[in-house]
N, CA, C and O atoms as a Tripos MOL2 file, in Angstrom:
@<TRIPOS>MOLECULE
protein
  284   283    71     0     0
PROTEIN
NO_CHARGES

@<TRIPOS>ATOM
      1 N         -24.2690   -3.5800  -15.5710 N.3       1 UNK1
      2 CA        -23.2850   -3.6860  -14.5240 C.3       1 UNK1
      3 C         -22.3280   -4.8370  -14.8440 C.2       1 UNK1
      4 O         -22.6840   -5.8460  -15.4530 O.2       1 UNK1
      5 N         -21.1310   -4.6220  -14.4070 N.am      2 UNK2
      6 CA        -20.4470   -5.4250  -15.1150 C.3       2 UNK2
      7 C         -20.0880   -6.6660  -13.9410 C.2       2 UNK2
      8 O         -19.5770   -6.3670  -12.8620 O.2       2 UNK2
      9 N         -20.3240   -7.6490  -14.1960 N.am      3 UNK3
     10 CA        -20.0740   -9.2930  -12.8840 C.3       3 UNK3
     11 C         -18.4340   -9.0370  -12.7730 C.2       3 UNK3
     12 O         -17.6070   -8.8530  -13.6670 O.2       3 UNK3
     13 N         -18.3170   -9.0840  -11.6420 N.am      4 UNK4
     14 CA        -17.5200   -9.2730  -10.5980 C.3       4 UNK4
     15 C         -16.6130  -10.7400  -10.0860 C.2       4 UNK4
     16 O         -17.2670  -11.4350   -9.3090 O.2       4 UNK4
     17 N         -15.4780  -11.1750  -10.3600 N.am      5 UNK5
     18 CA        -14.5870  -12.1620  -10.4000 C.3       5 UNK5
     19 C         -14.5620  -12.5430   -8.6110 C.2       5 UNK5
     20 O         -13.4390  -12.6030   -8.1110 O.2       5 UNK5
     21 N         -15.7460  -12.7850   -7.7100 N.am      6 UNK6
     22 CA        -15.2420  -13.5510   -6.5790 C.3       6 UNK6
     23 C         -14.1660  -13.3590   -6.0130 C.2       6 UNK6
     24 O         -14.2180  -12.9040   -4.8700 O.2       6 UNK6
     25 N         -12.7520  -13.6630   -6.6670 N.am      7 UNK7
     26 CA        -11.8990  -14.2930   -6.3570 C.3       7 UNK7
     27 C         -10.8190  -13.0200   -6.4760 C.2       7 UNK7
     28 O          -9.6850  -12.7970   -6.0520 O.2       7 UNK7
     29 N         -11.6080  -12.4530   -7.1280 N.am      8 UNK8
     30 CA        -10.3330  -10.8960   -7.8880 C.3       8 UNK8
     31 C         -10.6200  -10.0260   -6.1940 C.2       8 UNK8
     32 O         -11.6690   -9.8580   -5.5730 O.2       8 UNK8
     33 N          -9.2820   -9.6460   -5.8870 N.am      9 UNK9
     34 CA         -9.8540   -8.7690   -4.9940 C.3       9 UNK9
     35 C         -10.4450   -7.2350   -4.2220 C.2       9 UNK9
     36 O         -10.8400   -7.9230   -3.2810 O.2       9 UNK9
     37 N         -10.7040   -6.3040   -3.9470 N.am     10 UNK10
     38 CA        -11.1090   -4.9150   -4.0930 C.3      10 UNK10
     39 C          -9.7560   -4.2750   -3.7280 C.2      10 UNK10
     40 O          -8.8470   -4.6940   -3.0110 O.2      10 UNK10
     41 N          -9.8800   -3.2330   -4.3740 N.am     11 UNK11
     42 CA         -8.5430   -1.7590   -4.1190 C.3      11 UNK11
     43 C          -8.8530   -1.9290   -2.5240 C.2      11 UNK11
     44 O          -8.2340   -2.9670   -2.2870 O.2      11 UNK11
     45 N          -9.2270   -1.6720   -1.7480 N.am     12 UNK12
     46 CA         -9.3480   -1.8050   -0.4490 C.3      12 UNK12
     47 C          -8.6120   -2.6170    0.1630 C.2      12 UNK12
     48 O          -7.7170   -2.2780    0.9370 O.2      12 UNK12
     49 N          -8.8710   -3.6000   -0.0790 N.am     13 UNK13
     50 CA         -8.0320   -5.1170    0.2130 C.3      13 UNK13
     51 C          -6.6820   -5.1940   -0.5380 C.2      13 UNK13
     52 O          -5.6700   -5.5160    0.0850 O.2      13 UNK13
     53 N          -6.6320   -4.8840   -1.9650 N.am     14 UNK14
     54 CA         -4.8930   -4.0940   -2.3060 C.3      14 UNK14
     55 C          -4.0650   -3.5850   -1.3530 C.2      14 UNK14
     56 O          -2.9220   -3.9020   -1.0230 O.2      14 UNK14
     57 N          -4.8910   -2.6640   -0.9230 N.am     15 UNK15
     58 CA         -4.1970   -1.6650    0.0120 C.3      15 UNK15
     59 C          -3.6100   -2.2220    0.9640 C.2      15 UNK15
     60 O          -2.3890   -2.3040    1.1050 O.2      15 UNK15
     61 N          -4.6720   -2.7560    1.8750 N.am     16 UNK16
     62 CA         -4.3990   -3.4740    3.2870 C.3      16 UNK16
     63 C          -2.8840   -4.5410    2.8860 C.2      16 UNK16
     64 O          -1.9280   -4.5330    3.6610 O.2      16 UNK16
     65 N          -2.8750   -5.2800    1.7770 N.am     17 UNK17
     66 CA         -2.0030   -6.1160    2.1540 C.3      17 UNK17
     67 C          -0.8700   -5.7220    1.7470 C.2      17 UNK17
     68 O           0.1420   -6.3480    2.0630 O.2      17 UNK17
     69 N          -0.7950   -4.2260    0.7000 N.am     18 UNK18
     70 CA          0.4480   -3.5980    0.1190 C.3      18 UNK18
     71 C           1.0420   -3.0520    2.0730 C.2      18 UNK18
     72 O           2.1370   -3.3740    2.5350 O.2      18 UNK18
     73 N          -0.1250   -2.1430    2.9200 N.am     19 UNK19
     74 CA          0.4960   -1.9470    3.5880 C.3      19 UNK19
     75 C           0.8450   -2.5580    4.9100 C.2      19 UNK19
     76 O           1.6390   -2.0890    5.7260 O.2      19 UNK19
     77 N           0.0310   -3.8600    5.0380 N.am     20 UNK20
     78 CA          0.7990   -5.0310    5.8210 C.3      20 UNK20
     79 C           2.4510   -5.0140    5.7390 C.2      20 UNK20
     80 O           3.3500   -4.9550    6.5770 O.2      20 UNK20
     81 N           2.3820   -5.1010    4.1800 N.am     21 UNK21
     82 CA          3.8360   -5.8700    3.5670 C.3      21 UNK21
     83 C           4.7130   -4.9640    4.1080 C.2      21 UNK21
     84 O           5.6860   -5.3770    4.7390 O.2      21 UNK21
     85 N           4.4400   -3.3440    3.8980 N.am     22 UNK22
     86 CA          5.8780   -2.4160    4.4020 C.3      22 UNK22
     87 C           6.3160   -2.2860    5.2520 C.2      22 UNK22
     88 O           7.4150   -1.7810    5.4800 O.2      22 UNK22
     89 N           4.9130   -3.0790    6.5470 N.am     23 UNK23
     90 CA          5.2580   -3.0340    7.6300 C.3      23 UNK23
     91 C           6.1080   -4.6300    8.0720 C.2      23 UNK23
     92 O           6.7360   -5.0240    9.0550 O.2      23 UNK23
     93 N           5.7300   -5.1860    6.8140 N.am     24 UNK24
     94 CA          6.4430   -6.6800    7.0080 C.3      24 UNK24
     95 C           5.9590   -7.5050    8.4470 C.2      24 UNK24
     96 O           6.5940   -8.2520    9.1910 O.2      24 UNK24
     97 N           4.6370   -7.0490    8.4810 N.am     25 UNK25
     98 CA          3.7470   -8.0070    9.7180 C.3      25 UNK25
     99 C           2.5150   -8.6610    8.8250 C.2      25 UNK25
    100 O           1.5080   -7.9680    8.6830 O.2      25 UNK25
    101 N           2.5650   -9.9590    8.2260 N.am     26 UNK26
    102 CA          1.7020  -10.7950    7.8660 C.3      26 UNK26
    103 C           1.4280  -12.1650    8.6120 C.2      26 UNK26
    104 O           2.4280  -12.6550    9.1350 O.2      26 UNK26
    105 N           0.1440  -12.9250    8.7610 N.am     27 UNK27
    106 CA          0.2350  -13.7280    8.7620 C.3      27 UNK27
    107 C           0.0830  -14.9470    7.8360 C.2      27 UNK27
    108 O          -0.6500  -14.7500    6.8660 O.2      27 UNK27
    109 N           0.6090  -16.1130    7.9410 N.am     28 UNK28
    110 CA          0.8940  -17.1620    6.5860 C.3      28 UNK28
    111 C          -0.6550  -17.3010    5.9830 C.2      28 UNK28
    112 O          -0.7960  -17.3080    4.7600 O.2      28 UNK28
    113 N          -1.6520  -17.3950    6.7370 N.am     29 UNK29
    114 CA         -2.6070  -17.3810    6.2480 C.3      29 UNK29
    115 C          -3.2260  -16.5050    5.5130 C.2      29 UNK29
    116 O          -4.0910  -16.7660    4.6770 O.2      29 UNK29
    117 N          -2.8220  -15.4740    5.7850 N.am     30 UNK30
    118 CA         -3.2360  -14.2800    5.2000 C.3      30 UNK30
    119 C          -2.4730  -14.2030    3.8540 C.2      30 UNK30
    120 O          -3.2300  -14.4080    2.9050 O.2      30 UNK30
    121 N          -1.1270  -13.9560    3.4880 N.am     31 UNK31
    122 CA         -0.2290  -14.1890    2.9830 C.3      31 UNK31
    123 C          -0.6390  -15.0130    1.7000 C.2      31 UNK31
    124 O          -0.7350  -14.6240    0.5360 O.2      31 UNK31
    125 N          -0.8630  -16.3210    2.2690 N.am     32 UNK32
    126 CA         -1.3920  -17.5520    1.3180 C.3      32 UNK32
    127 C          -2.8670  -17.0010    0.4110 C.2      32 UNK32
    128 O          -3.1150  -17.2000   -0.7780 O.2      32 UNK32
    129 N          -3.5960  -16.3500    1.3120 N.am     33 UNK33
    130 CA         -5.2270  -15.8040    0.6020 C.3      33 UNK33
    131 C          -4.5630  -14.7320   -0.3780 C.2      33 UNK33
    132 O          -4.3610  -14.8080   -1.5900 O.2      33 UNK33
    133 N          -4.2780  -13.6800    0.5550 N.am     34 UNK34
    134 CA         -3.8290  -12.8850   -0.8270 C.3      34 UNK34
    135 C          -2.8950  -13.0410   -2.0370 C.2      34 UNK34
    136 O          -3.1300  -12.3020   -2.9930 O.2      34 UNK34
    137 N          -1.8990  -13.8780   -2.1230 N.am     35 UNK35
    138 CA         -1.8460  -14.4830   -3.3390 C.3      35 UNK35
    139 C          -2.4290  -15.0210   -4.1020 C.2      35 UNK35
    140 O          -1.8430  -15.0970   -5.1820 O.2      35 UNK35
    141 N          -3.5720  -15.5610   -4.0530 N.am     36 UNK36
    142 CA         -4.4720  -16.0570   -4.6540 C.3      36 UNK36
    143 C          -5.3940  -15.1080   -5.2610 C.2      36 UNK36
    144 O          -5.8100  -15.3700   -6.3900 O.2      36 UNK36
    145 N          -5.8300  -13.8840   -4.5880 N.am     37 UNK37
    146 CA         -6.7800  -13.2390   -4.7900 C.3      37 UNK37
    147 C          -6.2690  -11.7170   -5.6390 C.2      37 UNK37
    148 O          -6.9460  -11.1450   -6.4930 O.2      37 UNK37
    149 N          -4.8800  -11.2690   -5.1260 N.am     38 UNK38
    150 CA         -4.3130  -10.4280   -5.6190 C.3      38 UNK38
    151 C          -3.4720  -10.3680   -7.0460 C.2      38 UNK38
    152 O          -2.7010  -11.2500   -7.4250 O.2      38 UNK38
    153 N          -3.7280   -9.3510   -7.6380 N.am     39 UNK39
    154 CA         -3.0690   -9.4630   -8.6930 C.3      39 UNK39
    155 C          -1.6430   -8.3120   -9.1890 C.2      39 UNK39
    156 O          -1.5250   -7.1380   -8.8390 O.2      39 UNK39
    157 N          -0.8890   -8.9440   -9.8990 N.am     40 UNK40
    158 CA          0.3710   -8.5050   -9.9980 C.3      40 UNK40
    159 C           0.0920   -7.0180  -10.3460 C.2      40 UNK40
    160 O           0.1600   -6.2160   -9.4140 O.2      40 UNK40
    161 N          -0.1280   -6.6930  -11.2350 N.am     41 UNK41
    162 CA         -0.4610   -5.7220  -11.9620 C.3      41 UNK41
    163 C          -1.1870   -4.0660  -10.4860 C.2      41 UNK41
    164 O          -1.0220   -2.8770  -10.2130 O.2      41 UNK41
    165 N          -1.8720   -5.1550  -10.1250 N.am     42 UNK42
    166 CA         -3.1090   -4.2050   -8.9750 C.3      42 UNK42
    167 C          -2.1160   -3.8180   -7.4770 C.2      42 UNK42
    168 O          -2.5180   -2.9270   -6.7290 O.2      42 UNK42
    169 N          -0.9910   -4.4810   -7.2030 N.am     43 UNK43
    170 CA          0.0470   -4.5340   -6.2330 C.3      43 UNK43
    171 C           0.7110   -3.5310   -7.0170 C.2      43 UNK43
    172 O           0.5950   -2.3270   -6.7910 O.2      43 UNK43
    173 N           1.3940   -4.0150   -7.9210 N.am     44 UNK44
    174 CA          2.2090   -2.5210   -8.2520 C.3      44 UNK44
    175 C           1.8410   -1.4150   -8.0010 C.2      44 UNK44
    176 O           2.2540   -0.6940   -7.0920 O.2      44 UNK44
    177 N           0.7610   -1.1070   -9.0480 N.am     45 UNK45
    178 CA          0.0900    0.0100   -8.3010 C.3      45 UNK45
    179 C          -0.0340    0.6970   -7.5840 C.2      45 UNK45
    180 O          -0.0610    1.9230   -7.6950 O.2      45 UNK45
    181 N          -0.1660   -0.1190   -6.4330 N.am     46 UNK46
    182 CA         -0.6860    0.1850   -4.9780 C.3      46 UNK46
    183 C           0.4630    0.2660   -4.3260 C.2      46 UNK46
    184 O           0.4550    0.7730   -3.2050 O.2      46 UNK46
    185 N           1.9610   -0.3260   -5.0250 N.am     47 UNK47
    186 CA          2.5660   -0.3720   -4.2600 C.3      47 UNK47
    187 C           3.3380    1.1820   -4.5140 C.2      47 UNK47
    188 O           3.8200    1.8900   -3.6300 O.2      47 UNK47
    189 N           3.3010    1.4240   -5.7600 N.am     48 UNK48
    190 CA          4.1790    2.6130   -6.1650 C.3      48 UNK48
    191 C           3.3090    4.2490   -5.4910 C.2      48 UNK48
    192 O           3.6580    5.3010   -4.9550 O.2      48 UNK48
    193 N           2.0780    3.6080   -5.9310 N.am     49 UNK49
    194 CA          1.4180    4.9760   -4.7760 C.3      49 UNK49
    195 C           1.5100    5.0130   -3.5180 C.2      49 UNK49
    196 O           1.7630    6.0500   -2.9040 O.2      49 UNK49
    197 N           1.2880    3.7200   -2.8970 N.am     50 UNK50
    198 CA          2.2690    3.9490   -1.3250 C.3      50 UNK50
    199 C           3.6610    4.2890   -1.0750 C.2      50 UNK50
    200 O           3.9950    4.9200   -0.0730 O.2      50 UNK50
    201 N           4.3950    3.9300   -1.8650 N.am     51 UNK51
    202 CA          5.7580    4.6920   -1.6650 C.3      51 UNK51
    203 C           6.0190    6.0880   -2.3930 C.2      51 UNK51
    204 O           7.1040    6.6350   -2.1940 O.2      51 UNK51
    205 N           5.3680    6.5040   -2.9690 N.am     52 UNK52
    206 CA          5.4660    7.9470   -3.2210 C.3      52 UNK52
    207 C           4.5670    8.2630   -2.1500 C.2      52 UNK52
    208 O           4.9820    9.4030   -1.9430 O.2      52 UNK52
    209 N           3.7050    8.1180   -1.3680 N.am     53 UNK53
    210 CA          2.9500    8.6610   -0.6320 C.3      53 UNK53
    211 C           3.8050    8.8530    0.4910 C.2      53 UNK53
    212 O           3.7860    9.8800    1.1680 O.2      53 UNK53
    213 N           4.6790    7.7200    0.7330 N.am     54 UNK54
    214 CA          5.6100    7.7410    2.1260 C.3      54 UNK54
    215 C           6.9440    8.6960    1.7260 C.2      54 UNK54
    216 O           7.4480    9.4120    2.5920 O.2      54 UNK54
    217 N           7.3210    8.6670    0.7590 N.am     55 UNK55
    218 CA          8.6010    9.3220    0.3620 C.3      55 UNK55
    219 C           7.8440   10.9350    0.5350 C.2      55 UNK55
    220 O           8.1270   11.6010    1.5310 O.2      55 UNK55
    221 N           7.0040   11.4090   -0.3770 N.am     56 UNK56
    222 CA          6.4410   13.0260   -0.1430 C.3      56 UNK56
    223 C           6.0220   13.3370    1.2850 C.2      56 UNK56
    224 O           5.9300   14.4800    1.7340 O.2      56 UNK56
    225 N           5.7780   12.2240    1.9550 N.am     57 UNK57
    226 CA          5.5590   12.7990    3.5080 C.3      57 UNK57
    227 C           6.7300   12.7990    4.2520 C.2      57 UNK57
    228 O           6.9290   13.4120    5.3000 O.2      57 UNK57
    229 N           7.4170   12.1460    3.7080 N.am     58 UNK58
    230 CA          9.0110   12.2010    4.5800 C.3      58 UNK58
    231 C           9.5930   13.7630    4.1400 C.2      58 UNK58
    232 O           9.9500   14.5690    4.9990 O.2      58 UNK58
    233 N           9.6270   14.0320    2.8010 N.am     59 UNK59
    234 CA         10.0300   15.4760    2.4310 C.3      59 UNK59
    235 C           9.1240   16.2620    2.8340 C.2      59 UNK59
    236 O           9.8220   17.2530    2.6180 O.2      59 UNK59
    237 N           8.0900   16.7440    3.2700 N.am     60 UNK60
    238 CA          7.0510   17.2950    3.7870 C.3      60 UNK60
    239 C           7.5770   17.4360    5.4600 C.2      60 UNK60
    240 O           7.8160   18.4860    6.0550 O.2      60 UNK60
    241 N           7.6610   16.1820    5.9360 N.am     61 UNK61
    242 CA          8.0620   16.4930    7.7180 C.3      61 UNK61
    243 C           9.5770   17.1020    7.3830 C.2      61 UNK61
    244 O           9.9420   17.9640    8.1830 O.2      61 UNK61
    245 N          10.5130   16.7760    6.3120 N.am     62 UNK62
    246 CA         11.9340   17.4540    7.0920 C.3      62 UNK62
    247 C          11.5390   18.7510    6.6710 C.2      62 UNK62
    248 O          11.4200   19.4210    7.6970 O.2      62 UNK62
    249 N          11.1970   19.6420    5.3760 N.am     63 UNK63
    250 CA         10.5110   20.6480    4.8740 C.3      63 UNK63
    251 C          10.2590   21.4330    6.4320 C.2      63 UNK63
    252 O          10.7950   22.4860    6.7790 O.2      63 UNK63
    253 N           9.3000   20.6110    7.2370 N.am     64 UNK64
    254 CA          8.5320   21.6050    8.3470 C.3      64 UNK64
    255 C           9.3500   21.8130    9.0570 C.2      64 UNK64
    256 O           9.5930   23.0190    9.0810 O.2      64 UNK64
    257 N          10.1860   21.0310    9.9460 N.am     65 UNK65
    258 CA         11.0300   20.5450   10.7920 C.3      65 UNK65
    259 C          12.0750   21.7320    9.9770 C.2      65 UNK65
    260 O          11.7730   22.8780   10.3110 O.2      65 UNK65
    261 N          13.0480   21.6650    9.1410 N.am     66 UNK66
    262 CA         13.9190   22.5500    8.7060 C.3      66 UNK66
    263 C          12.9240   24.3610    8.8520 C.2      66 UNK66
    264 O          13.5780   25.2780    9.3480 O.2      66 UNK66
    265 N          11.8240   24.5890    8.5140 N.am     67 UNK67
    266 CA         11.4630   25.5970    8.4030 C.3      67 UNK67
    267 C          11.2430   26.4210    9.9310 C.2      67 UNK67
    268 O          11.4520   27.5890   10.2590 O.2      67 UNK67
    269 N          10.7630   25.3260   10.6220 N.am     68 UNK68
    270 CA         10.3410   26.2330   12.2190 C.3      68 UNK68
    271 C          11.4770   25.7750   12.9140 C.2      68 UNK68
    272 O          11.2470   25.8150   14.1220 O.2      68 UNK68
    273 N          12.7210   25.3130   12.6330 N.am     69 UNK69
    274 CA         14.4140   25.3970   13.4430 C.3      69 UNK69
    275 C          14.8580   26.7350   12.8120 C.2      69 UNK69
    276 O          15.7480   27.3100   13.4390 O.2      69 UNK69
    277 N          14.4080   27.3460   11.6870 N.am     70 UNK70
    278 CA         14.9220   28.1070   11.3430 C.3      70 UNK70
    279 C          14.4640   29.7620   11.4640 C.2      70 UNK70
    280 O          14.9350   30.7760   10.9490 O.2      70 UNK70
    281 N          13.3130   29.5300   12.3990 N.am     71 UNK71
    282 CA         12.5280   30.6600   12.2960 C.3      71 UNK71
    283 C          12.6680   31.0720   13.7400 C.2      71 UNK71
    284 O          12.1070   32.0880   14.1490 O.2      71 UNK71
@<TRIPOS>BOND
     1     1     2 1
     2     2     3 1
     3     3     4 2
     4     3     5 am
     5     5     6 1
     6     6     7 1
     7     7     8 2
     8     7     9 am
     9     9    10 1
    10    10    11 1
    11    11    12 2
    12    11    13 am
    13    13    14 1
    14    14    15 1
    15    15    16 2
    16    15    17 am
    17    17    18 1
    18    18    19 1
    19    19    20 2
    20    19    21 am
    21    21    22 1
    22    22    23 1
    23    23    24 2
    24    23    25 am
    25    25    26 1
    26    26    27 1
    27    27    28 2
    28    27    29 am
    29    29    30 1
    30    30    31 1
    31    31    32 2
    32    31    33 am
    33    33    34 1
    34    34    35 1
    35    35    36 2
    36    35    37 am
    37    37    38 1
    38    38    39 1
    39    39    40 2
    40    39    41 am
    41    41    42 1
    42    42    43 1
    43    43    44 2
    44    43    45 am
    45    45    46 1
    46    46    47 1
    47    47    48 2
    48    47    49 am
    49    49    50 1
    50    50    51 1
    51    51    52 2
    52    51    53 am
    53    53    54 1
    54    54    55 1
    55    55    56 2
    56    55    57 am
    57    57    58 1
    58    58    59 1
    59    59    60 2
    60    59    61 am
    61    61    62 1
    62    62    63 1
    63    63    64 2
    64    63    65 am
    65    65    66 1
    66    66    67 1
    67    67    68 2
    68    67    69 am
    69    69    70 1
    70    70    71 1
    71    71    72 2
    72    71    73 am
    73    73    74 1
    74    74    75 1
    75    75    76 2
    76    75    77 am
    77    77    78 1
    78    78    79 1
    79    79    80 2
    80    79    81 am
    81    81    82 1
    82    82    83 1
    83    83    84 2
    84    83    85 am
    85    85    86 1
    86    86    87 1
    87    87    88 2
    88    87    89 am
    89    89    90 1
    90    90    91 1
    91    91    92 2
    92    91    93 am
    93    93    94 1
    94    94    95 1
    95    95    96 2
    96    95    97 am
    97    97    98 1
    98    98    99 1
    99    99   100 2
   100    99   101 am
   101   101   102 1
   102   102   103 1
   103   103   104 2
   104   103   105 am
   105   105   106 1
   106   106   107 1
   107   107   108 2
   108   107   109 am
   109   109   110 1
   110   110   111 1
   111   111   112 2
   112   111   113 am
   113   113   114 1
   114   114   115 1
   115   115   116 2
   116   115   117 am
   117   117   118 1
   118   118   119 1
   119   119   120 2
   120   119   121 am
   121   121   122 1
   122   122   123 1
   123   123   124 2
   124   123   125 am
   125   125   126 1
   126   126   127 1
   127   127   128 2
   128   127   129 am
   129   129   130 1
   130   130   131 1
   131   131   132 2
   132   131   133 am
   133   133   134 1
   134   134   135 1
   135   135   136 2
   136   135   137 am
   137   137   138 1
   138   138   139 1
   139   139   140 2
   140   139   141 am
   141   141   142 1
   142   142   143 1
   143   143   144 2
   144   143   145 am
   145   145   146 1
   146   146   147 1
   147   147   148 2
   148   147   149 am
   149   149   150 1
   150   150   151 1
   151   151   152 2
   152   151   153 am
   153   153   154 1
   154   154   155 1
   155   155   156 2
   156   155   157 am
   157   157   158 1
   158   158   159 1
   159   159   160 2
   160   159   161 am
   161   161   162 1
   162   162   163 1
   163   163   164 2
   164   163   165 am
   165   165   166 1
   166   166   167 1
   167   167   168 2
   168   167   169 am
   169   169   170 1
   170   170   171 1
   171   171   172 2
   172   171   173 am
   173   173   174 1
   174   174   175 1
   175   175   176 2
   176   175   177 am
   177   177   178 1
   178   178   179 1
   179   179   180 2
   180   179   181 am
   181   181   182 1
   182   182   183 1
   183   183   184 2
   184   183   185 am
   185   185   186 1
   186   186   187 1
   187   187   188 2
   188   187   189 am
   189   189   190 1
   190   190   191 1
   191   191   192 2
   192   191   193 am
   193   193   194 1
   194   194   195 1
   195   195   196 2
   196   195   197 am
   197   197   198 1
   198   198   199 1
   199   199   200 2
   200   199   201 am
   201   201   202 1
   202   202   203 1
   203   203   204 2
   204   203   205 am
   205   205   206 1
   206   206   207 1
   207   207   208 2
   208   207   209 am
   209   209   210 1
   210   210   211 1
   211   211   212 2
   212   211   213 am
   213   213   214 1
   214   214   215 1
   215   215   216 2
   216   215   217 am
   217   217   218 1
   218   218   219 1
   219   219   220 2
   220   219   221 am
   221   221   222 1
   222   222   223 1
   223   223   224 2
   224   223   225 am
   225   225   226 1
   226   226   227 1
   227   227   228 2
   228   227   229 am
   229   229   230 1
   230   230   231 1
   231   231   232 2
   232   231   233 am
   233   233   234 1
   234   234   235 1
   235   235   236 2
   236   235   237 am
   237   237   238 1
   238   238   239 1
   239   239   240 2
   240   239   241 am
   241   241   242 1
   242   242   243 1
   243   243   244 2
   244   243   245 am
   245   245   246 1
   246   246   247 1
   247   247   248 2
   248   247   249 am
   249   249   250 1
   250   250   251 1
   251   251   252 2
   252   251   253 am
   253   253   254 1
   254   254   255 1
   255   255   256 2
   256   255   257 am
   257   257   258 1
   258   258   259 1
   259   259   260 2
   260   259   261 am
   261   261   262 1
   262   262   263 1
   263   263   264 2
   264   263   265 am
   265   265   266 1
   266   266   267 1
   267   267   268 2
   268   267   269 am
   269   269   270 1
   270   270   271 1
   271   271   272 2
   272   271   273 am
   273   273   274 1
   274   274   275 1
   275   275   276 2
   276   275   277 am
   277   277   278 1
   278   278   279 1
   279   279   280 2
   280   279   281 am
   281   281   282 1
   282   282   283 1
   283   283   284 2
@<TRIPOS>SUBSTRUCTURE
     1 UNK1         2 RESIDUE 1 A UNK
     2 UNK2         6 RESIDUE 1 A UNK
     3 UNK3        10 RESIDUE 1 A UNK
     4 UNK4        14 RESIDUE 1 A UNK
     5 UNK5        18 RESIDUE 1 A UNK
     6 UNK6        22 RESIDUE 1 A UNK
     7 UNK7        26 RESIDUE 1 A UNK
     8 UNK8        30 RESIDUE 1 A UNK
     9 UNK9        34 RESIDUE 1 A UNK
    10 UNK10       38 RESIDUE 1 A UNK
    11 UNK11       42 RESIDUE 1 A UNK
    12 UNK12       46 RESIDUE 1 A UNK
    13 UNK13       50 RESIDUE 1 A UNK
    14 UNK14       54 RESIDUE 1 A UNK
    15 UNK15       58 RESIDUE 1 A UNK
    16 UNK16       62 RESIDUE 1 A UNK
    17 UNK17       66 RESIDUE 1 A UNK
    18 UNK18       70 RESIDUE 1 A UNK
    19 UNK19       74 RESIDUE 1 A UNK
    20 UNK20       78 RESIDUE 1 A UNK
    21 UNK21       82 RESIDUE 1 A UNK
    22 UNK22       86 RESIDUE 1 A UNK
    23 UNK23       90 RESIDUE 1 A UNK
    24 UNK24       94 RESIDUE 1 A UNK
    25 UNK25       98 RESIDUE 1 A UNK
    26 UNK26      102 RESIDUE 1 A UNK
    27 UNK27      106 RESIDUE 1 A UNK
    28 UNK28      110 RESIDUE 1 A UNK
    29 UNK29      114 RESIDUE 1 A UNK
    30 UNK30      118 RESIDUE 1 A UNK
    31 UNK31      122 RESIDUE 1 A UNK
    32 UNK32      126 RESIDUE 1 A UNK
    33 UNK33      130 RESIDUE 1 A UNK
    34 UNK34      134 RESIDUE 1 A UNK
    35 UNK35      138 RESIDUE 1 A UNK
    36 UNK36      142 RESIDUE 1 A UNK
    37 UNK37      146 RESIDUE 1 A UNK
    38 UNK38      150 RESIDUE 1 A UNK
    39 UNK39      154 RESIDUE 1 A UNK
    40 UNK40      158 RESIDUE 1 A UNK
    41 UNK41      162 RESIDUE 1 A UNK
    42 UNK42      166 RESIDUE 1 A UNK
    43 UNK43      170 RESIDUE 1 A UNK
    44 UNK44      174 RESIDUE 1 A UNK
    45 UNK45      178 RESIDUE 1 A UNK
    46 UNK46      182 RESIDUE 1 A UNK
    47 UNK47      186 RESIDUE 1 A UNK
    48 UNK48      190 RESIDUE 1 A UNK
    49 UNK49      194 RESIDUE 1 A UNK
    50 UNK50      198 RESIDUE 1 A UNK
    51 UNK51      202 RESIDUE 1 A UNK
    52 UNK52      206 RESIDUE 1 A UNK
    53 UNK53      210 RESIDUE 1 A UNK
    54 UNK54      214 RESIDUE 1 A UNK
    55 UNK55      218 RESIDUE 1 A UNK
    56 UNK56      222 RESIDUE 1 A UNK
    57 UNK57      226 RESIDUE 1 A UNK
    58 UNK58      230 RESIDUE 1 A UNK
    59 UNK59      234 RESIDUE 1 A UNK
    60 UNK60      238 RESIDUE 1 A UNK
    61 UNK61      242 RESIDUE 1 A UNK
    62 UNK62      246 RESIDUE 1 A UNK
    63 UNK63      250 RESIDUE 1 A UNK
    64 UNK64      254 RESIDUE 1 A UNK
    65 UNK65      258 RESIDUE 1 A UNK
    66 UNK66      262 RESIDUE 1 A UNK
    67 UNK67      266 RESIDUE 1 A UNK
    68 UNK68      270 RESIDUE 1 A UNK
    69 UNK69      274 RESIDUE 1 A UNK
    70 UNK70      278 RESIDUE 1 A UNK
    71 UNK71      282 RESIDUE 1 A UNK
């Protein structure tokens, strides 16, 4: 099993603070931890799959929305 960096933090916790950020509601404390713990590389990531995730659901609702105005 491979030891585990403490300090490195889980995809879970990626997540949470990628999607804090879009919502642009952090607090400084929080803010301050996850810089420390987060890494550049692991944010990207997380950040580019959350915004394709939000962009395909935005084309997905007008998609529906255009289909049952039209039916």
């Amino acid at each position: 099993m491979i030891a585990r960096d403490k300090s490195q933090a889980s995809l879970l916790q990626v997540f949470k603070a990628v999607l804090w950020s879009f919502l642009g509601i952090r607090r400084r404390a929080e803010h301050e931890a996850d810089a420390i713990r987060l890494r550049l590389p692991q944010v990207v990531a997380v950040g580019i799959m959350c915004a394709a995730l939000f962009v395909f659901t935005l084309i997905f609702v007008v998609h529906l929305v255009i289909t049952r105005a039209t039916t």
